[in-house]
C-alpha positions in Angstrom: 87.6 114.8 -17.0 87.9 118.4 -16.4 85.1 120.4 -14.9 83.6 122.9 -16.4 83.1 125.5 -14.0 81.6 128.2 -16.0 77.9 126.5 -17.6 74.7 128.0 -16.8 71.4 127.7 -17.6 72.2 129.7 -21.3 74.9 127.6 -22.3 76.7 124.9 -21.1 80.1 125.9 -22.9 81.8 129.1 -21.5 80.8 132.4 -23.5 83.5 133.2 -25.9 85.0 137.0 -25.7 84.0 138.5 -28.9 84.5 142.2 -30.6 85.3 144.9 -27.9 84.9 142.4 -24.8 87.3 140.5 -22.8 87.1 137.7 -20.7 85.6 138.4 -17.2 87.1 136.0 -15.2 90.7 136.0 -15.3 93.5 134.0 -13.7 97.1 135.2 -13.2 99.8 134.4 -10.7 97.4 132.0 -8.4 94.8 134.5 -8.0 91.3 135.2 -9.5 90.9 138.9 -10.8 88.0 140.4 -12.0 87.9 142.8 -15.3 85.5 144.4 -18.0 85.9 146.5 -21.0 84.5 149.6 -20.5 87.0 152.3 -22.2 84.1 155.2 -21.6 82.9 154.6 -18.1 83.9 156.5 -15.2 83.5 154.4 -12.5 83.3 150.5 -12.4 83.0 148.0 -9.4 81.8 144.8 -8.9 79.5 143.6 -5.9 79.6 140.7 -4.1 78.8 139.2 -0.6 77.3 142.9 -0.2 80.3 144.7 -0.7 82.2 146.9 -3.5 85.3 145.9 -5.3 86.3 148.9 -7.0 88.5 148.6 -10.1 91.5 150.2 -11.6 91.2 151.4 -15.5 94.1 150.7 -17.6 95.4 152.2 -20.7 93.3 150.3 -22.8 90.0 150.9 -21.2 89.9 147.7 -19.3 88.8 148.1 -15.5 90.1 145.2 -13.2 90.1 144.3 -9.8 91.2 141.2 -7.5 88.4 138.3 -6.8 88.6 137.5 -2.9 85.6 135.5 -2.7 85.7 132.6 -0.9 83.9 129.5 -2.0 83.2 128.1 -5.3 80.3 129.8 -5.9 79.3 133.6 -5.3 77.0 136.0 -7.1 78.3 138.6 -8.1 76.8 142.5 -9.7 78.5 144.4 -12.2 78.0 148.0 -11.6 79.1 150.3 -14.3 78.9 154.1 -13.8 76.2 153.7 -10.8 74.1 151.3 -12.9 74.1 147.7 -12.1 74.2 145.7 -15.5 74.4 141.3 -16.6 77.4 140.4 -18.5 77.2 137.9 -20.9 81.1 137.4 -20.0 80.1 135.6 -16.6 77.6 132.6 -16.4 74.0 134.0 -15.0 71.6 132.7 -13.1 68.7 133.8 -10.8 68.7 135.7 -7.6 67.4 138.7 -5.8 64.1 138.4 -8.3 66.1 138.7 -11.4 68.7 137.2 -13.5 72.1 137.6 -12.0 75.6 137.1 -12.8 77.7 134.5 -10.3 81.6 133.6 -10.6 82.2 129.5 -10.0 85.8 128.8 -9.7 87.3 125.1 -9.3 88.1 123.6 -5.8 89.6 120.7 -4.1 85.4 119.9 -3.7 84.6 118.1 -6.7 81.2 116.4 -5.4 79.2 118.6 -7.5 80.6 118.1 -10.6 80.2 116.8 -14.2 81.8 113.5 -13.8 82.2 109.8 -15.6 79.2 108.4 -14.5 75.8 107.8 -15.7 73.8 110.9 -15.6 69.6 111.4 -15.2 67.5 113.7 -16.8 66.6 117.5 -16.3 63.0 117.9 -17.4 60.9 121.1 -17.7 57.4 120.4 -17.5 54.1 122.6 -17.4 50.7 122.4 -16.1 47.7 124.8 -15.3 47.5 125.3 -11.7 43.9 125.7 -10.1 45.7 128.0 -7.3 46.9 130.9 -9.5 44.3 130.1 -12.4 47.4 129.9 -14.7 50.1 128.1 -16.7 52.9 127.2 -14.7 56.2 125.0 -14.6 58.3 123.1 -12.6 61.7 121.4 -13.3 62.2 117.9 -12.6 65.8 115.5 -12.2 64.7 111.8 -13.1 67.7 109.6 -11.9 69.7 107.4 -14.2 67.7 104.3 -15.4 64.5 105.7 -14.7 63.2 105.8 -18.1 64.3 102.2 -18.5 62.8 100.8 -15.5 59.0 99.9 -14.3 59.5 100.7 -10.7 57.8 103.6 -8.8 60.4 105.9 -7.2 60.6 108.4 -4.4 60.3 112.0 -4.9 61.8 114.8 -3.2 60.0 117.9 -3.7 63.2 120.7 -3.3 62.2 124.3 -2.9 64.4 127.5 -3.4 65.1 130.8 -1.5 63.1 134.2 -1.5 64.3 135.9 -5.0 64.9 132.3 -6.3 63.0 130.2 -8.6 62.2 127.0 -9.7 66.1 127.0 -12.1 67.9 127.3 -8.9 68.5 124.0 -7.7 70.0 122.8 -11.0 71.4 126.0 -12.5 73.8 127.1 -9.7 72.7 124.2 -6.8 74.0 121.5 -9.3 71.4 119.1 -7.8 71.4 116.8 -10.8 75.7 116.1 -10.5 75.1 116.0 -7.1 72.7 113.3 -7.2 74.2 111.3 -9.9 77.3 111.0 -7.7 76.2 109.9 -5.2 73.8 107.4 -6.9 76.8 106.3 -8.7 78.6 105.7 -5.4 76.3 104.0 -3.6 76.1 106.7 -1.4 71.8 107.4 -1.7 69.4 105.6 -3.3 67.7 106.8 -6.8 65.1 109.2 -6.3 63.1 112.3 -8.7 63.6 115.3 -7.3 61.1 118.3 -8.3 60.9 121.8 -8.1 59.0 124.5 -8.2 58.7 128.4 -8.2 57.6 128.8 -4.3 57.5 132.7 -5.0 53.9 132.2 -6.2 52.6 135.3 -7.9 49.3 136.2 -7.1 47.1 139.5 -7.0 46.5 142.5 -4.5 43.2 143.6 -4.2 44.7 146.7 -6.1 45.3 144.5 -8.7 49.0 144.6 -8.6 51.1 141.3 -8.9 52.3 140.2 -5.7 53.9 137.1 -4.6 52.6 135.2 -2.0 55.1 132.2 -0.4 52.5 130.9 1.5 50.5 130.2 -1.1 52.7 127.3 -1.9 51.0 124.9 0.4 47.9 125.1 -1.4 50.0 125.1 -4.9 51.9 122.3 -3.9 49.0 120.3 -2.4 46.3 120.7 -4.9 48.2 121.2 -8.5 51.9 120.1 -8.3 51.4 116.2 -6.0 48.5 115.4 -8.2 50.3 116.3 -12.0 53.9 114.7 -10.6 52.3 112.1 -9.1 50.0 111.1 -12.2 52.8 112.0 -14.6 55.8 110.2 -13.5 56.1 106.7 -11.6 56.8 108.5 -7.9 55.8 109.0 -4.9 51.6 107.5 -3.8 52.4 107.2 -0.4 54.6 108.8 2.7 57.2 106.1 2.4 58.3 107.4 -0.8 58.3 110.9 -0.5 59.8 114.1 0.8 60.2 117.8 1.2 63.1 119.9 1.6 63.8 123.3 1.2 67.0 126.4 1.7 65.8 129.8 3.8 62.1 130.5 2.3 61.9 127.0 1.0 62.8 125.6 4.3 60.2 127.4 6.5 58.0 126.3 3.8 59.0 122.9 4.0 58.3 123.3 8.1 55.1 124.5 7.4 53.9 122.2 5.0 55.7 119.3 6.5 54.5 120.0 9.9 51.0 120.5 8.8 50.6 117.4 6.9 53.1 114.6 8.4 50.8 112.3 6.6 52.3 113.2 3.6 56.0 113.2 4.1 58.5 110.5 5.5 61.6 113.3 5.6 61.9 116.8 6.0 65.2 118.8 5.2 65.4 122.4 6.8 68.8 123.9 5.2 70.0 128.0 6.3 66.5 128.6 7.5 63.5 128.1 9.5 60.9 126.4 11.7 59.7 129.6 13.2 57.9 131.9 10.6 60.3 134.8 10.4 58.9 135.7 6.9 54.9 136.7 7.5 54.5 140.1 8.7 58.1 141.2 7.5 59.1 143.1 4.9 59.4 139.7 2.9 56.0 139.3 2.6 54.5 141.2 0.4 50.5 141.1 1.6 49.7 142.8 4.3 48.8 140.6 7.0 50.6 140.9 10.3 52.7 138.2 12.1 52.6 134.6 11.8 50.6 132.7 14.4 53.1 129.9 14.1 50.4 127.4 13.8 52.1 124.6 12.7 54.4 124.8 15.8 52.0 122.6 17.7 52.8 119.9 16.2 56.3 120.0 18.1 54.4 119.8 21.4 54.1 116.2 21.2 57.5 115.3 20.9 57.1 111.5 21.0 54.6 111.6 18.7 56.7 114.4 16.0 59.7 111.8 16.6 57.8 109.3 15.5 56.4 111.1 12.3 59.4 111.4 10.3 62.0 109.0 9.3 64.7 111.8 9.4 64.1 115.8 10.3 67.6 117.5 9.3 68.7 121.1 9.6 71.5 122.6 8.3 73.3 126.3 8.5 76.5 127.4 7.4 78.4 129.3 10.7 78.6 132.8 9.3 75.0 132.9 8.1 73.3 136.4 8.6 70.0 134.3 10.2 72.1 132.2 12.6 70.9 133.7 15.8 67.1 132.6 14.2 68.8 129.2 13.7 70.0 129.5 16.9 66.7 130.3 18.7 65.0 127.1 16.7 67.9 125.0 17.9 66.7 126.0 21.5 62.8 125.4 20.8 63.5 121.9 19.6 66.0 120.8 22.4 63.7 122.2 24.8 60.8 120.3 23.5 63.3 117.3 23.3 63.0 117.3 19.4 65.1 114.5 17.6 67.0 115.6 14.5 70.1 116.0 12.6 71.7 118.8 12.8 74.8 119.8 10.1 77.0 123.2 10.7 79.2 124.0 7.7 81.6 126.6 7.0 80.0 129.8 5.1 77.2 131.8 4.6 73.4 131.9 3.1 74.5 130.9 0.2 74.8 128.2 -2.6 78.4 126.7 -1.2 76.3 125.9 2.0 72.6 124.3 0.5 75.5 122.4 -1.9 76.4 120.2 1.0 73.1 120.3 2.7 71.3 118.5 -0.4 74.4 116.3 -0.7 74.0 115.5 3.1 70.3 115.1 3.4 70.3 113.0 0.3 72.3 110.5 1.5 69.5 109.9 4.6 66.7 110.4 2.9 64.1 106.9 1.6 67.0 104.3 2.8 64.1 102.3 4.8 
């Protein structure tokens, strides 16, 4: 069954070209180019992995330009005449704290995709939340046979990166294929998986909307645990569940984790952090100075933190932009004679990496 690499969040068929557009996404002689109508603008380039890939206008106003990319999945801007625009001629999803447009083209990796198998469930769900004092939502992956079965399964609770939200994971992460793969093949055991919008949006004392990542502990621990929990047939003990996160979500996931063991049986750190890189820099939007790395401590112990956690996993991909604060973590723990598992793959901070990481960690994670 074929793939279909170009569903989103908007539409799971690919957008159709209609009057005065052309298809974005092009394929000719073995390579991948680029191309929008634009017969008026001047100037037309398209960003991605933060550089410009000028194009060349033809005679009938079309402006094109070669895709070099590597990897199945990249973001990508459109940037027409110095203002960067969404095309509905290239799936979109969420990044950089706004709706962006990504390119997914098909590999020889086909562990994230639509396949034969039986499938779960995507679930949007909302609650009030005592932390914010509003509505909010989170999205949830129920494994196949959950809704026919009486048993109470584990829950992961998966978190995003900075500019992300709680869509990530399933609109360009693929978590749900990925998952009902490997359930399929025996290779991890059902679990839920939920997540949440860890940029939580709070106020300044201006009164300007802000957002606040370390609010999530509180958000997560007081409002999202208890409606899962008392919602859905998961989690109710450590045994049975876990936290993981990519870049912000995975200091979060350190912070949290380390701060309440009691809770949490594994811990998945992918393209990110156990030292707080995030307070104090220009990330975080109160101003409250560096991170006192509290829950660090915890690492002191090292019999005792080995002891804690069924599996501790970390994750980078070897061109990543943070690897020298990967690098310094990797030091910390082996100095401190920290157990873990520790996964290098090939790539950057993005989605083609935390791909494999979930895969990866998923296949450790509630086996006992």
């Amino acid at each position: 069954m074929k793939y279909n690499t170009s569903f989103q969040a908007l539409a799971f068929d690919r957008v159709l070209p209609y009057e005065g557009q052309v298809e974005c996404l092009v394929s000719e002689g073995g390579k991948y180019f680029l191309q929008i109508m634009a017969p008026k603008a001047a100037e037309v380039n398209f960003r991605y992995n933060e550089i410009d890939h000028y194009c060349s206008k033809d005679e009938n106003g079309i402006w094109k330009t070669e895709y070099t990319a590597e990897g199945a999945i990249n973001y990508v801007q459109l940037i027409v005449d110095g203002v960067e625009l969404i095309t509905p001629m290239l799936p979109i999803s969420y990044g950089y704290s706004r709706p962006y447009n990504y390119v997914e083209v098909e590999t020889n990796e086909d562990f994230y995709g639509v396949k034969d198998v039986l499938h779960g469930s995507v679930r949007k769900e909302y609650f009030p939340s005592s932390v914010t004092g509003e509505w909010e939502s989170c999205v949830v992956y129920t494994p196949p046979g959950y809704d026919e079965s009486d048993d109470v399964y584990p829950v992961l609770y998966l978190q995003h990166g900075h500019g992300e939200n709680e869509m990530g994971w399933t609109a360009a992460g693929k978590v749900n294929f990925i998952m009902d793969n490997l359930i399929a093949s025996k290779n991890a055991v059902p679990f839920v998986i939920v997540m949440n919008n860890g940029m939580v949006q709070t106020h300044d004392k201006d009164g300007n909307r802000v957002v606040d990542f370390k609010l999530f502990e509180d958000y997560l621990l007081k409002d999202i645990i208890p409606f899962i929990e008392g919602k859905f047939r998961v989690g109710g003990s450590k045994e049975k569940r876990g936290m993981a996160g990519l870049s912000m979500g995975s200091l979060q996931t350190s912070i949290i984790g380390f701060s309440h063991p009691e809770l949490f049986s594994c811990l998945g750190i992918f393209s990110g952090f156990v030292t707080d890189i995030i307070q104090g820099s220009e990330l975080d939007m109160p101003d409250r100075g560096p991170s006192d790395n509290e829950h660090l401590k915890v690492l002191d112990d090292a019999e005792k933190f080995n002891s804690l956690f069924d599996v501790f996993f970390r994750s980078m991909g070897d061109k990543d932009l943070f690897w020298g604060d990967f690098a310094h973590d990797d030091k910390m723990l082996e100095e401190k004679g920290i157990k873990q598992i520790r996964n290098v793959y090939e790539g950057i901070h993005d989605w083609n990496v935390w791909r494999k990481s979930i895969r990866d960690f998923a296949t450790l994670i509630f086996k006992s």
